[in-house]
N, C-alpha and C positions, 0 to 999 in steps of 0.2 A: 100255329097252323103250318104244317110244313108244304113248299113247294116243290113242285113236282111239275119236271119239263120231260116232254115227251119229244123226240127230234126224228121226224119223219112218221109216215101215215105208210107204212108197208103192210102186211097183211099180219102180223103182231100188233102193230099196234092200233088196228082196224079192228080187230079181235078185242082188244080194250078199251077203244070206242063205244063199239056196240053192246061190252057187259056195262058202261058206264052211265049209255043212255038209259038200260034196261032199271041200271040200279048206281044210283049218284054215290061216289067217296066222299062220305064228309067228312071233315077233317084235316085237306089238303085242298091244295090251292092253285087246281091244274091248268097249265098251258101246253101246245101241243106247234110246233114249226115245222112249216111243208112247204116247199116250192108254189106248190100248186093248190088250190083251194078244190079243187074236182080232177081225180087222176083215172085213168087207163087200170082198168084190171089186166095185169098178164097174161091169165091162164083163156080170156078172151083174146089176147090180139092177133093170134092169126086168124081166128074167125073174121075180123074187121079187114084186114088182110084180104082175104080170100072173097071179101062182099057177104057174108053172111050173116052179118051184125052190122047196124048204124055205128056209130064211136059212142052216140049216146044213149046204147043200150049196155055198153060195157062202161060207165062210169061210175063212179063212188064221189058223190058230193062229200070230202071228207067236213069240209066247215060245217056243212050244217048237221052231220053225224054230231061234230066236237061240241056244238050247241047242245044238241038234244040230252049229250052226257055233262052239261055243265062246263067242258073243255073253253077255255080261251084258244079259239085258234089267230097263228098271227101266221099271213104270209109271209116268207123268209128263206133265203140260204143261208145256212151256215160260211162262214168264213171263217173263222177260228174257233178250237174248242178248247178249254182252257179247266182238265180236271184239279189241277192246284187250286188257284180261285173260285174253284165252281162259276166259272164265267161262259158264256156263250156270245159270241159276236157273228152280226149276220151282216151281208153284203149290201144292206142298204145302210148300216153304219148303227142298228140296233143293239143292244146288250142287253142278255135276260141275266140273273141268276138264280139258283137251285139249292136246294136241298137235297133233293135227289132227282137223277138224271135217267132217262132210259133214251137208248141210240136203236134207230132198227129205218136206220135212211139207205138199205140196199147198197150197192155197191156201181162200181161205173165198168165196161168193155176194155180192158186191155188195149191200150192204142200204140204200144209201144214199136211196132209195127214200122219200119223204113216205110216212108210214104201215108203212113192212118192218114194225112191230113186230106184224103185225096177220096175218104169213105166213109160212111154214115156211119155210126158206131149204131147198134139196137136199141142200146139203153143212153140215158134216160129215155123213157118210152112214149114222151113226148113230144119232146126236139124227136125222137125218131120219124115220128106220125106226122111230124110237122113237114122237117125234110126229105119225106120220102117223094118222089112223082113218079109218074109211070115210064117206064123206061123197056126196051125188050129185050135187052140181053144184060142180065143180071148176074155178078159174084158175088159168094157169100164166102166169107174166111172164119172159119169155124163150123164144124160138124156137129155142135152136140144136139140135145132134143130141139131147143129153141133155131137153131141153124136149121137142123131139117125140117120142123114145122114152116117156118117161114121160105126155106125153098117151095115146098108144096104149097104152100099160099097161093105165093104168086106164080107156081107153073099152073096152078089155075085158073092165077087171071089171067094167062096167056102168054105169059115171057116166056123166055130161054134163060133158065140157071144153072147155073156152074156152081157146086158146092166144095171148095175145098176143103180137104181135112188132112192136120199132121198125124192122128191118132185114131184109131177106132173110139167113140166117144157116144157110139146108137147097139141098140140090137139089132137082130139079123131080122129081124119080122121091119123093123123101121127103114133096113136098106132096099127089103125088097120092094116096101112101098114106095121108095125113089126111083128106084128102076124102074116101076112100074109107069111110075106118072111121069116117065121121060125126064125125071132130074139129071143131068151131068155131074152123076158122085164121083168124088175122086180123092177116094180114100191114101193114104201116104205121100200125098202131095202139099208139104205142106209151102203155104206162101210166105217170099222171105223178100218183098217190098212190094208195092205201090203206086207206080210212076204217072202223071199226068198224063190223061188222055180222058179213064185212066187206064193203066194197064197192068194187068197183074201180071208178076212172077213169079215162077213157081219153078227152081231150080235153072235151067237153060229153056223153059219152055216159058211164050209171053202171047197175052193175049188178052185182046181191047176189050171193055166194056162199055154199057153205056152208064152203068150204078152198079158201087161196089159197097157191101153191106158186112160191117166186123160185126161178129158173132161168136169173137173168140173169147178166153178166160178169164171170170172175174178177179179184179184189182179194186180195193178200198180209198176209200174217197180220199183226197190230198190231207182236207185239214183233222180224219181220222189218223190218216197214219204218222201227223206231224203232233197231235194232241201230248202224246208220253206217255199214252196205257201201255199196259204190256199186250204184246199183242203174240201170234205165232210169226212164222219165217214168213208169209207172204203179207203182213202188217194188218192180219184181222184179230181184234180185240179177242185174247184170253180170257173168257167166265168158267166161273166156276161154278157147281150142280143147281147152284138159285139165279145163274143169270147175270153175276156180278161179277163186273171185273174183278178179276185175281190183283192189280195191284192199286185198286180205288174201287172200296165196298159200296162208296153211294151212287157207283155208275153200274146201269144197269146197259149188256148190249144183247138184241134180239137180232135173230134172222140172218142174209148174207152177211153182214159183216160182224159176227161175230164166231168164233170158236169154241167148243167144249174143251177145255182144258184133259178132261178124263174119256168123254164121251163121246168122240167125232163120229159125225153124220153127214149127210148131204146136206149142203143148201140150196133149200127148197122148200117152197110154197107152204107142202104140207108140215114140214119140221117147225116153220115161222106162227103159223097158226095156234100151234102148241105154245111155241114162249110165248105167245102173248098169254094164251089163256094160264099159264104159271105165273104171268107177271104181275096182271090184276089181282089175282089171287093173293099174290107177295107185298104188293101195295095194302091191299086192304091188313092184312095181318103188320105190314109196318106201323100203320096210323093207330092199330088196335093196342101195339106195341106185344104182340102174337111173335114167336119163333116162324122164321121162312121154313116154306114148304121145299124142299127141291126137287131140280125137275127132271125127268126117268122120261128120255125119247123113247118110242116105238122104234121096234126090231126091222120093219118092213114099212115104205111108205108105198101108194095108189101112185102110177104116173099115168097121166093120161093122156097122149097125143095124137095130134088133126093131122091128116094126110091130105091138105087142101078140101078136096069137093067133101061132103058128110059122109064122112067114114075116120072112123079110130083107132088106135091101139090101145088097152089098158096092161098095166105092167105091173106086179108086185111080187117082187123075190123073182122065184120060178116060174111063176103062173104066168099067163098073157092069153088074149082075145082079142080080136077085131073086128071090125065091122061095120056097118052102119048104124046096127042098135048100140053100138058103144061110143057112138058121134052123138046120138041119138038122148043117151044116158050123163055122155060128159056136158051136154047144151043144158039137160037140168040141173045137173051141177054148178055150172058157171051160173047161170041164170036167179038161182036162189040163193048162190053166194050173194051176188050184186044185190039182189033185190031182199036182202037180211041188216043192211045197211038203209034199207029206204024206212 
């Protein structure tokens, strides 16, 4: 019976939760390592943000998911990953091993930042929720969708935000709904330290806050980029078209933290959702002892973002719309994501 450790509860492998509960792998002898036994869905939190959502209307109980699918869940961090050994060690001083592996534990905020120590990184999206309080004049260092959602959040709980950005990194229908809603966009400006107070700087220009919030570029997790997969130049795990590491076939990585060796794409939500549903697929056809399927992203993915009060953009390719019927339309989305888990 071979084992099979799943390392992280992202929305891949929540995707292979819920085909497990529907229909059990026999044959394999699945465990599953999360932090957290009940996490935060993403594509909800600036709703929670903004007061339009309880926290525990956007949760995913993933333990009792991993039950339903037959999954062992064990709460855990990873500390060391170890694909030589097929070993796993986690920070309370546990060791699992594997047969086969799948990694889709997201990625951490770039803290590299002179001064990060001085501001709430967004992610983990726990510790963020945890540390956040309310505060009225707010920095966020990083523009891209999740930076301007979250400005708009909380300009409409009532703060003052300042949104730094080194690069254009939104579309023009996204700036205008900053401008609109009184954000302080400030595009070309990027921040180049941090100073207790805190204070941010941004060139010869400084100036106090009272909470400063990173929102800048995904970096992979420490003991991912110390493991010795091969990874790309920014040390996210190279697969190949089934998923698999390119240089260790019984590691499987899903979602931010990993790379299409032939086929890069965004990472994102919707991209992750997809390996999972290839992964389960690939599992089941391992234990069958079936040739792997590979797996062929879509051309265009759905983005769907909150401009604080209800109202939305939706984005794909060329196309876009907003509105309130597409705040409207994204709430049933989020909604029957979550509650597709229950």
């Amino acid at each position: 019976m071979k084992r099979v450790l799943l390392i992280g509860a992202g929305h891949a492998h929540l995707a292979v939760l819920r085909s497990l509960a529907e229909k059990p792998l026999y044959g394999a002898r699945i465990a599953l390592v999360s932090p957290q036994a009940k996490q935060v869905y993403s594509g909800m939190l600036p709703g929670i943000l903004a007061g339009h959502y309880r926290r525990a209307e956007a949760e995913i109980d993933v333990a009792e998911l991993a039950e339903r699918g037959y999954v062992a869940f064990v709460q855990g961090t990873v500390r060391r990953f170890d694909p030589g050994r097929r070993a796993v060690a986690l920070e309370n001083g546990d060791n699992s091993g594997y047969d086969l592996v799948s990694i889709n534990a997201g990625s951490l905020i770039d803290a590299s930042l002179p001064g990060a120590e001085h501001a709430l990184p967004v992610k983990p999206y726990d510790e963020f929720l945890s540390g956040l309080h309310i505060a009225e004049r707010v920095a966020i260092v990083g523009a891209g969708a999740a930076g301007a959602e979250i400005a708009m959040a909380l300009r409409y709980r009532g703060a003052m935000v300042t949104l730094y950005s080194e690069k254009p990194g939104i579309s023009e229908r996204v700036v205008k709904q900053l401008r609109r809603r009184k954000v302080d966009y400030r595009p070309g400006m990027p921040v180049t330290a941090i100073e207790p107070g805190p204070v941010v700087i941004s060139g010869s220009a400084h100036q106090e806050f009272d909470l400063v919030l990173l929102a800048t570029g995904a970096v992979p997790l420490q003991w991912l980029r110390e493991s010795g997969l091969r990874t790309d130049p920014r040390g996210f795990v190279l697969v190949d078209q089934a998923l698999r590491s390119v240089s260790h076939p019984e590691v499987f990585a899903l979602g931010d933290c990993a790379t299409l060796a032939d086929s890069l794409h965004p990472k994102s939500g919707v991209y992750a959702v997809r390996h999972g549903e290839a992964l389960i697929e690939n599992l089941r056809r391992l234990v069958a002892g079936a040739a792997l399927e590979p797996y062929t992203p879509q051309k265009k993915a759905l983005a769907l973002i909150t401009c604080g009060a209800r109202y939305a953009i939706a984005e794909r390719g060329g196309w876009s719309v907003q509105g309130r019927s597409v705040w409207w339309w994204k709430d049933r989305i989020d909604r029957r994501w979550v509650r597709s888990f229950q």
